[in-house]
Every structure is written in C-alpha cells, then in structure tokens.
DRENSETOR-663821 format. One line per field, with one value per residue: residue in three letters; x, y, z of N, C-alpha, C in turn. Coordinates in pm, 1 decimal, padded with zeros to 6 digits. Atoms other than C-alpha are relative to their C-alpha. Example, Ala and Ser with C-alpha at 12.3 -4.5 7.8 and 13.67 -1.06 7.14 Angstrom:
2
res = (ALA; SER)
n_xx = (00089.0; -00082.0)
n_yy = (-00119.0; -00119.0)
n_zz = (00000.0; -00006.0)
ca_xx = (01230.0; 01367.0)
ca_yy = (-00450.0; -00106.0)
ca_zz = (00780.0; 00714.0)
c_xx = (00090.0; -00077.0)
c_yy = (00120.0; 00109.0)
c_zz = (00000.0; 00073.0)
//
This chain:
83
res = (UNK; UNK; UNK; UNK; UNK; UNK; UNK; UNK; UNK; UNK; UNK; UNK; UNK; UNK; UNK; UNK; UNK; UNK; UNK; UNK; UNK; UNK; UNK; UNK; UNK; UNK; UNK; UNK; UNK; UNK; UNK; UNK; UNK; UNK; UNK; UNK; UNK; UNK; UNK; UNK; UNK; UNK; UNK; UNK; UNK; UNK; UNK; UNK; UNK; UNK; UNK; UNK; UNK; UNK; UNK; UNK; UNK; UNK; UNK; UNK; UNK; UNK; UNK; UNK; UNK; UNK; UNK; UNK; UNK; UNK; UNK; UNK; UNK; UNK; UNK; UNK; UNK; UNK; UNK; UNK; UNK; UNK; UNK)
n_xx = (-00019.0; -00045.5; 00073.6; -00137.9; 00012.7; -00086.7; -00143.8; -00094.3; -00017.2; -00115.8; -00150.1; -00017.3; 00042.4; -00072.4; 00121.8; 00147.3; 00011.5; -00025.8; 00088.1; 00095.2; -00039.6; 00065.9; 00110.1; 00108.0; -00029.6; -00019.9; 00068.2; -00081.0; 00071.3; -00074.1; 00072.1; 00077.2; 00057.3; -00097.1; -00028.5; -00112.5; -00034.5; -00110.7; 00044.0; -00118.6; 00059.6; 00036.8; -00108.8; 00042.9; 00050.7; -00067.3; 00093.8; -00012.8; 00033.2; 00087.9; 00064.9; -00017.6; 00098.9; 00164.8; -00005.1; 00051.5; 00165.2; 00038.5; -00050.9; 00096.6; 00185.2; 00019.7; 00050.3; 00167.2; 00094.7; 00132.8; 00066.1; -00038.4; 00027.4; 00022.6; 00032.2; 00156.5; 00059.6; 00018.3; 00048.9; 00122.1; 00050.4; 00024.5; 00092.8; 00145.8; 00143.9; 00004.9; 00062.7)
n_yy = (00051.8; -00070.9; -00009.6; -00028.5; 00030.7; 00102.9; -00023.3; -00057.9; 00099.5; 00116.6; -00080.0; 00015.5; 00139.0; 00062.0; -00042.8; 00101.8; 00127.3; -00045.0; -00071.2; 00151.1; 00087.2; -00046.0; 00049.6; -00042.6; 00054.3; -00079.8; 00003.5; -00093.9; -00068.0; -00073.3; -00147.8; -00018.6; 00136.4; 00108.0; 00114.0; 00102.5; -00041.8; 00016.0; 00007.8; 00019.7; 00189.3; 00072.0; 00082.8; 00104.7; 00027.3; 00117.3; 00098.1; 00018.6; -00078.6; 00033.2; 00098.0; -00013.9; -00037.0; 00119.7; 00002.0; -00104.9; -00023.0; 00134.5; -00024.7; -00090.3; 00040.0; 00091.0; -00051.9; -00101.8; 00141.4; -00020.0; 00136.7; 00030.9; -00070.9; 00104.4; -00054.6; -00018.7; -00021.9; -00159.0; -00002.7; -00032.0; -00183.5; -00084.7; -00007.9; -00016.6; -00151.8; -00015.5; 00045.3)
n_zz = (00134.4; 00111.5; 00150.1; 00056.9; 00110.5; 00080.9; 00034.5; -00060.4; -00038.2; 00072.8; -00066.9; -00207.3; -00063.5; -00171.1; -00119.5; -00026.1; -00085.8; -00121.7; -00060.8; -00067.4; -00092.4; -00182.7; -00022.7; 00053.5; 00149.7; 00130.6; 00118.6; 00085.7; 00129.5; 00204.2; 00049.9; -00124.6; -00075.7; -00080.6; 00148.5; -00061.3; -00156.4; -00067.5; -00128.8; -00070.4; -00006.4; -00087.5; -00032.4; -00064.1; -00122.4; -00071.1; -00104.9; -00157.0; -00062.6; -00012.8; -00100.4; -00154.0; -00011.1; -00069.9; -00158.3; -00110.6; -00013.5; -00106.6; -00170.2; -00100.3; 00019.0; -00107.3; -00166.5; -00017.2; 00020.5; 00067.4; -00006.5; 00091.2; 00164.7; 00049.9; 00092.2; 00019.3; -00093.2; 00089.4; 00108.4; -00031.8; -00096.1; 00093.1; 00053.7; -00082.3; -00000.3; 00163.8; 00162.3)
ca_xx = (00323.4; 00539.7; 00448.0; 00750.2; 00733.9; 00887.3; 01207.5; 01274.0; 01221.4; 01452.4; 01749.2; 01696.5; 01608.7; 01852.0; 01682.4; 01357.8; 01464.2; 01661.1; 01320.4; 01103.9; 01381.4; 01251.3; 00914.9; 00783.3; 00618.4; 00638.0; 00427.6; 00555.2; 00358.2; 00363.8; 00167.0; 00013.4; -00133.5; -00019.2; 00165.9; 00370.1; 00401.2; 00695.3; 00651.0; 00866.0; 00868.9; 00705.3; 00907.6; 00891.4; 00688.1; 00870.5; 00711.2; 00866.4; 00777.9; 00431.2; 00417.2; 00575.9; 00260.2; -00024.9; 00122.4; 00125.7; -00251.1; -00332.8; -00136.4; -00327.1; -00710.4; -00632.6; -00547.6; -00881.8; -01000.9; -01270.6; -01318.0; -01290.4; -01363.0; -01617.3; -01667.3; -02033.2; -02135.9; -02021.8; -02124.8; -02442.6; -02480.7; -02340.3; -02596.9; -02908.6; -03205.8; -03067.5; -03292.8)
ca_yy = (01477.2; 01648.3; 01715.9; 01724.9; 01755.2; 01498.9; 01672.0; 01817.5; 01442.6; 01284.3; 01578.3; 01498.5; 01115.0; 01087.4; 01346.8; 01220.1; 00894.7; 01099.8; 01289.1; 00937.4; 00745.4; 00987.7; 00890.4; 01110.4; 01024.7; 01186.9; 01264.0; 01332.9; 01499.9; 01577.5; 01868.3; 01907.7; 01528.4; 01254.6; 01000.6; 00827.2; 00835.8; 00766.1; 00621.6; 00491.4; 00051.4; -00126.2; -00262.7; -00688.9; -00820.4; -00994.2; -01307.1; -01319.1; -00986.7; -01091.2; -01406.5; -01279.9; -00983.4; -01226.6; -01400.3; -01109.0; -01057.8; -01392.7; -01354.6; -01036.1; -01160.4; -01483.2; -01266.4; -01039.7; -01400.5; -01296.8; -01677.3; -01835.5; -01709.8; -01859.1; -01762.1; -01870.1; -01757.4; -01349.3; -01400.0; -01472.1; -01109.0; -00961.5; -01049.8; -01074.8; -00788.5; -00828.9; -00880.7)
ca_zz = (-00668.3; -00935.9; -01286.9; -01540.2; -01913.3; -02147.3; -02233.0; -01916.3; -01792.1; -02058.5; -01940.8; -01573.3; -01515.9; -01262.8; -01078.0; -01128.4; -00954.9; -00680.8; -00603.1; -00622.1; -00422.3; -00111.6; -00140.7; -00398.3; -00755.7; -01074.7; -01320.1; -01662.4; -01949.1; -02347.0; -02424.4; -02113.4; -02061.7; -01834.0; -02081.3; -01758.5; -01375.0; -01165.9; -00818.7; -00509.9; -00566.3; -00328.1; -00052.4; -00014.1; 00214.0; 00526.2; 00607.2; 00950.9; 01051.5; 00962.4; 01116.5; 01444.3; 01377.0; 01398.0; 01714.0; 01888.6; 01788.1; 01928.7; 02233.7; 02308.8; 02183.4; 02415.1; 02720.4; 02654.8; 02625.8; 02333.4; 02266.6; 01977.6; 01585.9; 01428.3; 01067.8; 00986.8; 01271.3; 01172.8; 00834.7; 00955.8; 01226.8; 00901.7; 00685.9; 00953.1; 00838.8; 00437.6; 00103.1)
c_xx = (00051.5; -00006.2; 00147.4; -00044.4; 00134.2; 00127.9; 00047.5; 00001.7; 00113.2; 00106.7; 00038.1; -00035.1; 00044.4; -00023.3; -00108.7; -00012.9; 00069.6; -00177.5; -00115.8; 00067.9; -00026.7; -00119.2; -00074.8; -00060.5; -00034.1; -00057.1; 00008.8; -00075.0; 00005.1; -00116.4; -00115.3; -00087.3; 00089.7; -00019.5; 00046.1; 00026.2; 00110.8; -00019.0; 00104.4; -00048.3; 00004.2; 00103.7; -00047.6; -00033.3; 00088.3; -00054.5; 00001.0; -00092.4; -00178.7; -00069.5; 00019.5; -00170.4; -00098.0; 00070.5; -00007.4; -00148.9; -00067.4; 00017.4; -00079.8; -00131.9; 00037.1; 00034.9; -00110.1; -00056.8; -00167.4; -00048.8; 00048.0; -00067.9; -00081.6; -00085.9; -00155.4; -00096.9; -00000.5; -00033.5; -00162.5; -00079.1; 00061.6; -00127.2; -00202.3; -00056.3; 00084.8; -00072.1; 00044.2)
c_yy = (00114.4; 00004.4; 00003.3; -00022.2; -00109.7; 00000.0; 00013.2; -00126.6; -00141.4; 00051.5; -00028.6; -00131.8; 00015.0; 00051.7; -00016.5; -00114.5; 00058.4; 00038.3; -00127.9; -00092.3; 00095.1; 00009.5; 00098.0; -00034.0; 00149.4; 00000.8; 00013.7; 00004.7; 00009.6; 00081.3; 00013.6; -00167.6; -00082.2; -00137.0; -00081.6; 00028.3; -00130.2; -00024.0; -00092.0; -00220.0; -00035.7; -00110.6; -00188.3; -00021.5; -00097.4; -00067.9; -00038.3; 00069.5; -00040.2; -00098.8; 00056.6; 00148.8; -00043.6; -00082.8; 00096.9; 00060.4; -00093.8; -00011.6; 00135.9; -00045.3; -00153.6; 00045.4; 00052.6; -00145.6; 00012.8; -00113.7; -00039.0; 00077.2; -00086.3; 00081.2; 00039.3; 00036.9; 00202.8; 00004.0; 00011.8; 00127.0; 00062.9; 00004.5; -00000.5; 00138.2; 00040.6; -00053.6; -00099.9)
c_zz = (-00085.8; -00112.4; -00061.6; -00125.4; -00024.6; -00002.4; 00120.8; 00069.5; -00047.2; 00044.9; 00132.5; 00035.8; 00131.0; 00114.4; 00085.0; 00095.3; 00136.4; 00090.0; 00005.7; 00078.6; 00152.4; -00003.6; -00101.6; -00132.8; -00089.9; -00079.2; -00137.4; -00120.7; -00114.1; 00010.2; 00052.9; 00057.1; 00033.1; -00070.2; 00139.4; 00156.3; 00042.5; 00171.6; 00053.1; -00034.6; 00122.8; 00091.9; 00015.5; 00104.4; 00083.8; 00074.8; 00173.3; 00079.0; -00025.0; 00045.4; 00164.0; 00016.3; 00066.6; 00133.1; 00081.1; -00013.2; 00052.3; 00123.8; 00084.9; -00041.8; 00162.5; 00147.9; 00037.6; 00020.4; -00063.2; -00045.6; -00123.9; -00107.2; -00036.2; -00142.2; -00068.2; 00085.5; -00018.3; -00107.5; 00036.7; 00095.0; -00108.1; -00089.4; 00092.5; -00074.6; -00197.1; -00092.4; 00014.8)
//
C-alpha cells in the first residue's frame, strides 16, 4: 500500500491509476490523515465458471461417495454440548 499526499495525488492521477491498475492501492492523505483510498475494482463474477466449479465438486464428493448432505442433521453435531 502507498501513501500519497493530496497535491502530489491531484499532479499524478494517472499514475496513481497506473500503480492501482497492477494490483496495488493507494492511499492519499491531507496533512498527514487518510481522507481517500484507491484500490484495484473488483473483477465480475462468471456464472459459468462457477457453475462448471460446483459440478466438478459434486463429481468428485459422488466418487468419494460421502453420501448425501443433510442440513439439519450438521446443524444439529454443530450445536450438540451448547447453552
């Protein structure tokens, strides 16, 4: 993370966004406190790549063959021996 005062952040933007478009953020200051940070935007999520994800977590749990999921059933060995 890089610190930058005000001015030298208003003279250099385009910097600023060079040095957060390679992953880093920016911090930028007035008289020594942090007024404003600068960070890389979040890329969209791709629903494919996340559906094709979870099939391939299914396809390997059903070869281990761990059985089925059953929600109230871990809820309940989470909470067993609680107030």
């Amino acid at each position: 993370m890089r610190a930058v005062g005000a001015l030298e952040a208003a003279n250099g933007f385009g910097q600023l966004l060079d040095i957060v478009e390679h992953g880093e953020e920016v911090v930028i200051t007035r008289h020594g406190k942090e007024v404003a940070r600068i960070e890389p935007a979040r890329q969209p999520i791709n629903r494919e790549e996340v559906r094709a994800a979870v099939q391939r977590i299914r396809a390997r749990a059903e070869q281990r063959k761990f059985g089925s999921f059953e929600w109230a059933e871990w809820k309940a060995d989470r909470d067993e021996g609680r107030p």
